[in-house]
C-alpha positions as CSV (number, residue, x, y, z in Angstrom):
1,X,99.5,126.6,128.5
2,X,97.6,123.5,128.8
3,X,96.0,121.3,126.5
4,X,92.2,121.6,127.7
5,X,91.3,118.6,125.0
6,X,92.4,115.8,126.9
7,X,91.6,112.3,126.0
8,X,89.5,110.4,128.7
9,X,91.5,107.1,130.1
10,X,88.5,105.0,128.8
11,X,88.6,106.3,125.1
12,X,89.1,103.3,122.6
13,X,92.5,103.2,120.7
14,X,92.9,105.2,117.9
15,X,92.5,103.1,114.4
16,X,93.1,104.4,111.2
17,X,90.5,102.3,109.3
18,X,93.0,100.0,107.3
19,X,92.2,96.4,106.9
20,X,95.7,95.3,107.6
21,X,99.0,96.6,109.0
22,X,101.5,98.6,107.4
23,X,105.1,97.6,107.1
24,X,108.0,100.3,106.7
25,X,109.6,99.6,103.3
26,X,112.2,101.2,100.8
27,X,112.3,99.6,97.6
28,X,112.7,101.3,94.5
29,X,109.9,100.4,91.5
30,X,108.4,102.1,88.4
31,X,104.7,102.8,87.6
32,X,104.0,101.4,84.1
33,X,101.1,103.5,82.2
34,X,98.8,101.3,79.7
35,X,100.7,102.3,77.0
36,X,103.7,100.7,78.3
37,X,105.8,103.4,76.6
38,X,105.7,106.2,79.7
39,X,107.1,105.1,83.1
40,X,108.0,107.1,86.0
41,X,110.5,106.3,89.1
42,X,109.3,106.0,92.4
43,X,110.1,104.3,95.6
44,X,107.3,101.9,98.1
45,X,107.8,103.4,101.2
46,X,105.3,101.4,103.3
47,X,103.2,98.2,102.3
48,X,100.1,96.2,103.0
49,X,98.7,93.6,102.1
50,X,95.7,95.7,100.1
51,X,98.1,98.6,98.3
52,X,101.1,100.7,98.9
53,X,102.6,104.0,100.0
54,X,104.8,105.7,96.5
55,X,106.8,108.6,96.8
56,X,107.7,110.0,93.9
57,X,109.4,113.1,92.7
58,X,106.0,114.3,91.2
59,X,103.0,112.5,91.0
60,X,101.4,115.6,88.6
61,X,100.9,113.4,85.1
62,X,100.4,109.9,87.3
63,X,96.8,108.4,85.9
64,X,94.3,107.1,88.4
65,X,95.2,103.3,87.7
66,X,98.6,102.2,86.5
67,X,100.7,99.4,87.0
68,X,103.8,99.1,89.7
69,X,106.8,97.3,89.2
70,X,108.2,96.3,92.6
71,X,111.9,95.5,93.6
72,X,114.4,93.7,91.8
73,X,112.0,90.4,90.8
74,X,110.2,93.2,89.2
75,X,107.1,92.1,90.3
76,X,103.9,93.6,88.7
77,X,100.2,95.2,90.3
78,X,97.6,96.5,89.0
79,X,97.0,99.6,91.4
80,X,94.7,102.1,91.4
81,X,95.4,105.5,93.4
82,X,93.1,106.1,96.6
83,X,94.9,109.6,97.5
84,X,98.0,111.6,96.2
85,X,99.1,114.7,97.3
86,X,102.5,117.0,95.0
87,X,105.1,113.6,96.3
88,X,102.9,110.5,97.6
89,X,100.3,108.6,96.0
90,X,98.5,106.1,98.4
91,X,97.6,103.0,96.0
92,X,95.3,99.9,96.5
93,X,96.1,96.9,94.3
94,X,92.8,95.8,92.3
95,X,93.0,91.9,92.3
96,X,90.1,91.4,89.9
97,X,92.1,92.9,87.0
98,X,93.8,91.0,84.0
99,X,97.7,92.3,83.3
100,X,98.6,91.8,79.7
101,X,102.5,90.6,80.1
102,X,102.5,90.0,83.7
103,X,102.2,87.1,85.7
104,X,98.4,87.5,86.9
105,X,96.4,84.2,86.3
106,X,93.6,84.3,83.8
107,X,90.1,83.2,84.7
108,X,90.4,80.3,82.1
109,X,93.8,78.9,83.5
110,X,91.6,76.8,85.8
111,X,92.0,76.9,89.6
112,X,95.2,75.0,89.6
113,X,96.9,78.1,88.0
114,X,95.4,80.1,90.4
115,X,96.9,78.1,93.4
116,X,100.4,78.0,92.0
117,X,100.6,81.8,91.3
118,X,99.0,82.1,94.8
119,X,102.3,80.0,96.7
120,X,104.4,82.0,94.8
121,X,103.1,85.2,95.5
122,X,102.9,84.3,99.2
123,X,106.8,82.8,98.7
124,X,107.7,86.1,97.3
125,X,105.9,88.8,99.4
126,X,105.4,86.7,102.9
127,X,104.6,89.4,105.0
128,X,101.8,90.0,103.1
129,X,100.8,86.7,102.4
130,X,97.2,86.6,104.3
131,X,97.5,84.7,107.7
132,X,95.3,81.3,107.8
């Protein structure tokens, strides 16, 4: 049978509404709650340069914002959850947050600070490093 639905030859491409591609990744990390005692296993799957994709064992218990460690550097964001279904949790990182122990700048640390943690960001994670 058919698929009366086609799509017309002048239809635009379909987009998916994200603000920047998404790279195919498998790194293993752990979400850090606030209270730094409870952490849970997970691995990034795919990655942007606005959040990631987690898949997890469960994500029943997860909080709406948490921290991620990423990867062997063991890299730190502050993420907050956009959607989750029973395995994946689609996360944005919030950039406008203070981490107590990580190595986010601090307002006062003057914009000096700010640049260096910026280059070293951008040395670490170049792909998603924003393009100039």
């Amino acid at each position: 049978m058919a698929n009366s639905a086609a799509i017309p030859e002048d239809a635009p491409p379909f987009t998916d509404g994200r603000k920047s591609q998404r790279q195919r990744a498998l790194i293993g990390a752990v979400i850090v709650l606030d209270n730094k005692m409870s952490t849970f296993e997970c691995v990034v799957r795919n990655k942007s340069d606005e959040g990631f994709l987690i898949r997890m064992v469960d994500t029943r218990g997860v909080p709406d914002a948490f921290n991620l460690r990423v990867g062997i550097d063991e890299d730190q964001f502050r993420c907050e959850v956009v959607w989750r279904n029973t395995t994946d949790l689609g996360v944005r990182i919030v950039t406008d947050e203070k981490h107590e122990g990580t190595e986010a700048a601090k307002a006062d640390d003057g914009p000096e600070a700010l640049r260096e943690l910026a280059d070293k960001m951008a040395a670490r994670f170049p792909h998603l490093a924003k393009r100039r």
